[in-house]
N, C-alpha and C positions, 0 to 999 in steps of 0.2 A: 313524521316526514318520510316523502318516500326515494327512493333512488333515481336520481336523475338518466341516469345510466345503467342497469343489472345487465350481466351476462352469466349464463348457465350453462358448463358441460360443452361451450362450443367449439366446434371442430372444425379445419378444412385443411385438407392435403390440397398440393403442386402436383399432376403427371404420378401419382400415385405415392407419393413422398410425404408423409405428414408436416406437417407444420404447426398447429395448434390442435391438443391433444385432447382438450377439453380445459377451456379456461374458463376461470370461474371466478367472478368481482363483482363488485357494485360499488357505486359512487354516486356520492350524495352533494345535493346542492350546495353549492359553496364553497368546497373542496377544490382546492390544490392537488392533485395526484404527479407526482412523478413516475412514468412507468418505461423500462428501464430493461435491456437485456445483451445480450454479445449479439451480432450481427446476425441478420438470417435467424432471430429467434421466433418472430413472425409480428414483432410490435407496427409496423408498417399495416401489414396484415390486418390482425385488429380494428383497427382504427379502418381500414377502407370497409370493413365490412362492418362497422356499425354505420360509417355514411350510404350506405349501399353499394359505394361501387365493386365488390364483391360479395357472391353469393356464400352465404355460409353452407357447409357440409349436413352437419347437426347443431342441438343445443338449443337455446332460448335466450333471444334479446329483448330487453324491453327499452325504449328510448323516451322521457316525461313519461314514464307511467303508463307508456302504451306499449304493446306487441310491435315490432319494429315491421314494418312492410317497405321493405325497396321499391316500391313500385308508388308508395306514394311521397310527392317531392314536398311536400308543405312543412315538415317538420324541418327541412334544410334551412328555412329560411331564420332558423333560430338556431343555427351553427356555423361558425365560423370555424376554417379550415388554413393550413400553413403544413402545405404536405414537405417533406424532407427535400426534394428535385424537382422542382415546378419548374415548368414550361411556359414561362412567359408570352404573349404575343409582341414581337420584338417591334413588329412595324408600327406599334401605337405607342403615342405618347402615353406617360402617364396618368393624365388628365382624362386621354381616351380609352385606357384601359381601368383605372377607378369606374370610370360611368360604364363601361360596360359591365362589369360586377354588381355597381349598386341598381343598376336597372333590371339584374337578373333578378335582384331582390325586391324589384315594386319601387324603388325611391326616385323622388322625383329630382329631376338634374340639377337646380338649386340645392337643395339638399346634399348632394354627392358633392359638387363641387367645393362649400362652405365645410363640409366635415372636414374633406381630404384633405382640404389646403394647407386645415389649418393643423391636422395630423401631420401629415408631409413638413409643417415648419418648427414645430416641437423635435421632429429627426434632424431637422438641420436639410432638408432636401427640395426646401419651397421652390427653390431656383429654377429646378430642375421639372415642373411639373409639368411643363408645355417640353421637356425632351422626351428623343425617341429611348424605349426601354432599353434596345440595343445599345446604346453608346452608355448604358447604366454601368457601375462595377458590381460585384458581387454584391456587397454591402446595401449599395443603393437600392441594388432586387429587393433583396431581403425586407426590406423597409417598406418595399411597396406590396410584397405579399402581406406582411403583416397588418400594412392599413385597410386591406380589401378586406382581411377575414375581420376586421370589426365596424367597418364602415358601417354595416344596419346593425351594431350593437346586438348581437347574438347574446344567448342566453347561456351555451357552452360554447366552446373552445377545441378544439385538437388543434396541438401545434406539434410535428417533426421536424428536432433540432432548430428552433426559431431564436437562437443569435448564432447561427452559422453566417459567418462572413463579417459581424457588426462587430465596429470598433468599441473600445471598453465605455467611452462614453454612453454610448447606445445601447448597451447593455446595460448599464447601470439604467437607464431610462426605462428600458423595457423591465428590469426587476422590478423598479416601482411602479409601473405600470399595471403586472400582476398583482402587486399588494394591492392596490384601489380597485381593481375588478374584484378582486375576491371582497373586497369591505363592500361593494354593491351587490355581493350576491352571485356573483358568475362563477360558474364554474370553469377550472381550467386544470386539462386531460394533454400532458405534453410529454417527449421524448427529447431523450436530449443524451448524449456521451460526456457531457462536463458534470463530472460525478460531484464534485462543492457546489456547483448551482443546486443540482436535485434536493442535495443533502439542506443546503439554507431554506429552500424556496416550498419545500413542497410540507403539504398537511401528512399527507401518505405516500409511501414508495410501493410500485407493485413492481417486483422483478420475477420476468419472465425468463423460463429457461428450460430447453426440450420439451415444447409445445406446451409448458404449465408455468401457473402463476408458482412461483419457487417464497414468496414471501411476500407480505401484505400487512403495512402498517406505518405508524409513523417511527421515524430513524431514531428516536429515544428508546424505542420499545424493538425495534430491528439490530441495533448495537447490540442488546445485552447477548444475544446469541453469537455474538462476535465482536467482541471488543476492538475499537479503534473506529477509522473513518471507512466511508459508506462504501469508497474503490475497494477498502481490504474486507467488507462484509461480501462484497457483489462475487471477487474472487473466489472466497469461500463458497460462496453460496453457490456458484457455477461451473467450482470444480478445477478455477483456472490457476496455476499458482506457477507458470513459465519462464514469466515475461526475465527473469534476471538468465534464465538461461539461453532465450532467444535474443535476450539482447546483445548477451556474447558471443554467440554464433553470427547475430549479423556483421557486429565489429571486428569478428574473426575475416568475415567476408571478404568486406570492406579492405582491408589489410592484405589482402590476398591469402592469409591464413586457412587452408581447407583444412578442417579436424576430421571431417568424416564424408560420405560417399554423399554427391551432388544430385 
């Protein structure tokens, strides 16, 4: 079987700034991957520039088993997408922003309408399919990003942070949600900061960290190199080990307490 997704050695600096120093993975159909790093470490990054909307520096993509060409849009139609801050079109209703997705995608308006509906009523948001996006809360976005990036039933996935803003209900909905796509065979490529979701959910972790994949594997076989849970491996692995002293600096703050020069 071949990798749904390989990357090779790829690179691209910001204004002369590295960002990805040569990252190197693959992922294979069916897979769960967690992939995972401190802010700015370029996972965003990644991920735009396997959809194309950035050009990689160096290195070697291949997308199904083919050489990745930005320039050709047809492999899109078998990825579904849940970027971290999406830009909703606010003036359309939900109803009008589904069919403008699933029409990017070739579906016929019967079809878009009877999927969404009945997506949207599994969330608990039927109600609201004929409101405008604008008067949505966070939450209710959320739910409507996520039904677009499956509405034509893609083959992978990239999701950034996809239960940001969902209530625990909806979340619980959405983990099992993951587990049925993956028992159909989809692959699913997501980021996420809730270090117990990755840790349950995923087949593999990749954490990235100054521009490289810093570790790659599943969390049974990633603990032994650091015993305990996934936040105190990620720490390790990143160098990070502050946070009890930033946390008393800021309660110092807070308090009006100054320990040292501001």
């Amino acid at each position: 079987m071949e990798p749904i997704v390989e990357l090779v050695d790829v690179t691209k600096q910001f204004d002369g700034t590295p960002v990805l120093k040569g990252v190197t993975f693959s992922v294979m159909p069916g897979e769960i991957i967690g992939y995972i790093g401190p802010n700015g470490a370029g996972k965003s990054t990644t991920v735009k520039i396997i959809l194309g909307m950035l050009k990689k520096d160096s290195g070697t993509i291949r997308l199904f088993d083919q050489p990745l060409d930005p320039n050709d849009v047809t492999y899109k139609a078998r990825i579904g997408y849940v970027p971290e801050n999406a830009e909703l079109y606010e003036t359309l209703t939900a109803k009008e922003y589904l069919l403008f997705v699933g029409e990017l995608y070739g579906m016929e308006e019967q079809d878009i309408v009877e999927r969404a509906g009945q997506m949207m009523d599994a969330l608990g948001i039927k109600d609201a399919f004929h409101g405008r996006l604008s008067s949505f809360s966070k939450g209710m976005r959320q739910k409507v990003l996520i039904i677009s990036s499956l509405i034509h039933d893609p083959d992978i996935l990239f999701w950034d942070e996809p239960l940001s803003g969902l209530d625990a209900n909806s979340v619980q909905i959405i983990k099992e949600l993951l587990a049925k796509l993956k028992e159909e065979g989809k692959t699913i490529f997501y980021s996420s900061h809730v270090m117990d979701t990755v840790e349950k959910l995923s087949d593999r972790i990749l954490i990235l960290h100054d521009g490289h994949v810093v570790a790659d594997g599943p969390f049974s076989e990633l603990k032994k190199e650091a015993a305990g849970t996934l936040e105190q491996l990620f720490n390790t692995l990143t160098g990070f080990d502050q946070h009890e002293a930033l946390a008393e600096q800021f309660l110092n703050g807070m308090k009006g307490e100054i320990t040292h020069d501001a």
